[in-house]
C-alpha positions as semicolon CSV with decimal commas, in nm:
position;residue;x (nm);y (nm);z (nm)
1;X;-2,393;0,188;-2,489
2;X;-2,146;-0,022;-2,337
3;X;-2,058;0,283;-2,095
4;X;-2,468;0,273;-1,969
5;X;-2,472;-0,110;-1,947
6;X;-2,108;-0,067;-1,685
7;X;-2,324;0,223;-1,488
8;X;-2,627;-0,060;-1,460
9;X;-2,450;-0,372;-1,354
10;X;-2,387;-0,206;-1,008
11;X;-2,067;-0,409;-0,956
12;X;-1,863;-0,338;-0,613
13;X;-1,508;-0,309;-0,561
14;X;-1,415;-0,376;-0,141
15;X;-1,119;-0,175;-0,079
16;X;-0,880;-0,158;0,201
17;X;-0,839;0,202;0,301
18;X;-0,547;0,402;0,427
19;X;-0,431;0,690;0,493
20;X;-0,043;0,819;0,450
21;X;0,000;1,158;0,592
22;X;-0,297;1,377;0,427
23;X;-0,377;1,142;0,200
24;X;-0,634;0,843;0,119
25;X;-0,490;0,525;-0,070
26;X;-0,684;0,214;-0,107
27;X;-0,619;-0,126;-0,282
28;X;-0,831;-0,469;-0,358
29;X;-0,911;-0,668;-0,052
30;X;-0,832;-0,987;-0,174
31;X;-0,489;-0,909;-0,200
32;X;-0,445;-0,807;0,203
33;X;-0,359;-1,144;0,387
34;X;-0,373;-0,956;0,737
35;X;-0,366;-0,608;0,909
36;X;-0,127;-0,577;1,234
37;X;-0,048;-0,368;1,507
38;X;0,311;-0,226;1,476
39;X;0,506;-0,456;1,661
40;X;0,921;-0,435;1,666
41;X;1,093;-0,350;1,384
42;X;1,425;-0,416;1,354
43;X;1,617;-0,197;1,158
44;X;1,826;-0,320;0,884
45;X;2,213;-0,083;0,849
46;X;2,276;0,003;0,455
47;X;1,897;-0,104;0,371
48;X;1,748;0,083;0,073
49;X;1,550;0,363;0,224
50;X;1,211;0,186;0,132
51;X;1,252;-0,102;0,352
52;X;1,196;0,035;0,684
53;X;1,301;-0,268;0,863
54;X;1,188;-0,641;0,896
55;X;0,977;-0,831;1,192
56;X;0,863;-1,137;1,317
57;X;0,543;-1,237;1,184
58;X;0,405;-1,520;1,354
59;X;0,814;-1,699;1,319
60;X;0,815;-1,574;0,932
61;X;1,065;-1,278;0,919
62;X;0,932;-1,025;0,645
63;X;1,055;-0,708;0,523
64;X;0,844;-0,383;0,607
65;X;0,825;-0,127;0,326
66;X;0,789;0,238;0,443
67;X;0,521;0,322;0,172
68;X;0,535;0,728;0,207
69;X;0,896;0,682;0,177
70;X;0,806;0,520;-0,112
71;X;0,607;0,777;-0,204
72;X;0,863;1,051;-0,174
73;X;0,619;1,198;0,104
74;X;0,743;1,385;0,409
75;X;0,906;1,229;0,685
76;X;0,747;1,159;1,012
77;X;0,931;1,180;1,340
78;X;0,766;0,914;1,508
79;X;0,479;0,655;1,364
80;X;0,161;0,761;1,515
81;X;-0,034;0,546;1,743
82;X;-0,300;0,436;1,491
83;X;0,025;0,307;1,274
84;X;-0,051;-0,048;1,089
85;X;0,193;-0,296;0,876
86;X;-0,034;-0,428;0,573
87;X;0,055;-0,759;0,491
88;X;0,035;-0,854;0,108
89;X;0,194;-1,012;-0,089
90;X;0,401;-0,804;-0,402
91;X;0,620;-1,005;-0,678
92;X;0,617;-1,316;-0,540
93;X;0,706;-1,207;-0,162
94;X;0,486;-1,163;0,168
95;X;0,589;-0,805;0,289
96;X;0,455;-0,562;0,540
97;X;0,385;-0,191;0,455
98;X;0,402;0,033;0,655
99;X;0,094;0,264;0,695
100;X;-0,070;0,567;0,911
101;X;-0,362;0,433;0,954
102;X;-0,665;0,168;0,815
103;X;-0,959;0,287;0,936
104;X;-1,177;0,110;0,749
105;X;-1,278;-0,146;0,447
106;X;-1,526;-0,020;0,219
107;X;-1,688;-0,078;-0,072
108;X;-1,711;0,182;-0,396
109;X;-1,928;0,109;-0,688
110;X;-1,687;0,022;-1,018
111;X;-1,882;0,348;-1,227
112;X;-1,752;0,504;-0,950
113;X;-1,389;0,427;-1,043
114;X;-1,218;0,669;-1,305
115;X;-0,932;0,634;-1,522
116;X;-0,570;0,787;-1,354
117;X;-0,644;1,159;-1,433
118;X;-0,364;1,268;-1,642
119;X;-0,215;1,599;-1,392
120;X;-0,380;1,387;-1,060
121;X;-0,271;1,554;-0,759
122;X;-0,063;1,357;-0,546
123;X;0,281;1,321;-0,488
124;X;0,261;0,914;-0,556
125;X;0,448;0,867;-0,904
126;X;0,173;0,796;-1,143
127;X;0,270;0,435;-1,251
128;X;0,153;0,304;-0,887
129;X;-0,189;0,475;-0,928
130;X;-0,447;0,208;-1,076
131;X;-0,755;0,458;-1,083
132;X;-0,938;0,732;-0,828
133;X;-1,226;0,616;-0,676
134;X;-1,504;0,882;-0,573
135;X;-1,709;0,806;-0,232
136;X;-1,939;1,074;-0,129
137;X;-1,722;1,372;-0,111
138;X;-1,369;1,198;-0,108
139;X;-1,114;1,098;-0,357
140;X;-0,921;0,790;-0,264
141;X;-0,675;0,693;-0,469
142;X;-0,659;0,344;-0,636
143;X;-0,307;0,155;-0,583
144;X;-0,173;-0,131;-0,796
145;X;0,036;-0,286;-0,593
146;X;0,195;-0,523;-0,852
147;X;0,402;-0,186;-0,969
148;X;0,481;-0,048;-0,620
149;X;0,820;-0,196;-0,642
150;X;1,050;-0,195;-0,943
151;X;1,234;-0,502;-1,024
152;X;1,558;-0,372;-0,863
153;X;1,373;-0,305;-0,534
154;X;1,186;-0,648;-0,508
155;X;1,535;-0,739;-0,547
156;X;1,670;-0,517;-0,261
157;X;1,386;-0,640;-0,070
158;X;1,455;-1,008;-0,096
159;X;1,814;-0,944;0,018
160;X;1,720;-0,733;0,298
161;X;1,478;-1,014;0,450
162;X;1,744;-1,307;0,397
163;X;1,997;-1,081;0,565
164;X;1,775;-1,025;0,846
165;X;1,699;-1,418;0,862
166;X;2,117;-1,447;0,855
167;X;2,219;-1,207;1,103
């Protein structure tokens, strides 16, 4: 019963949207403070490999995470034109991930939400995925983005931006 009553209350979830190479992520909106152009990044020498750099946000410097590095996804030579940094805000710290593309915010029914599938096919480690949401004929894949970083990397990623801020 308490499956039917979910299906009737016709609750909506607004996502963000992105894509990383072939494939469709998506997280809450309310946890997105802006979207941005790629502007310059400076490169940080003996960063992890996740942080991709740090920038200038409006005279705050923040880290940039390289999320399909993240993700253990391939490589890109160069970031395409329709490139984005998401800024949110993860363990306490404003930081910029690096994305593909956003091409748009929408909004999936929650009984259209299901559980992490248990062999979901992805290359994402599992404990990042919050759920898959179905739209029409795609799959996009529900990020928490509370357990993107491990407690070592939020770490790493608090050094790397007060090292950028020092240099």
């Amino acid at each position: 019963m308490a499956e039917q009553e979910k299906k009737t209350t016709g609750e909506m979830v607004q996502l963000v949207n992105f894509r990383l190479r072939d494939e469709e992520f998506g997280f809450d909106i309310g946890s997105v403070r802006e979207i941005t152009k790629v502007a310059d990044i400076t490169h940080i020498p003996e960063a992890p490999s996740f942080i991709y750099g740090v920038t200038n946000l409006r005279g705050q410097v923040i880290a940039v995470i390289d999320l399909a590095q993240q993700f253990g996804l391939p490589p890109r030579q160069e970031l395409p034109e329709t490139a984005r940094i998401v800024v949110t805000e993860i363990k306490g710290q404003t930081v910029g991930m690096l994305v593909d593309e956003v091409p748009e915010v929408l909004k999936i029914a929650d009984e259209n939400i299901e559980p992490t599938p248990e062999l979901i096919q992805t290359e994402v480690r599992k404990d990042y995925i919050k759920g898959v949401g179905k739209l029409d004929n795609r799959l996009i894949i529900l990020l928490d983005l509370e357990k993107l970083l491990a407690p070592h990397e939020a770490e790493e990623l608090i050094k790397a931006g007060i090292s950028a801020v020092n240099e």
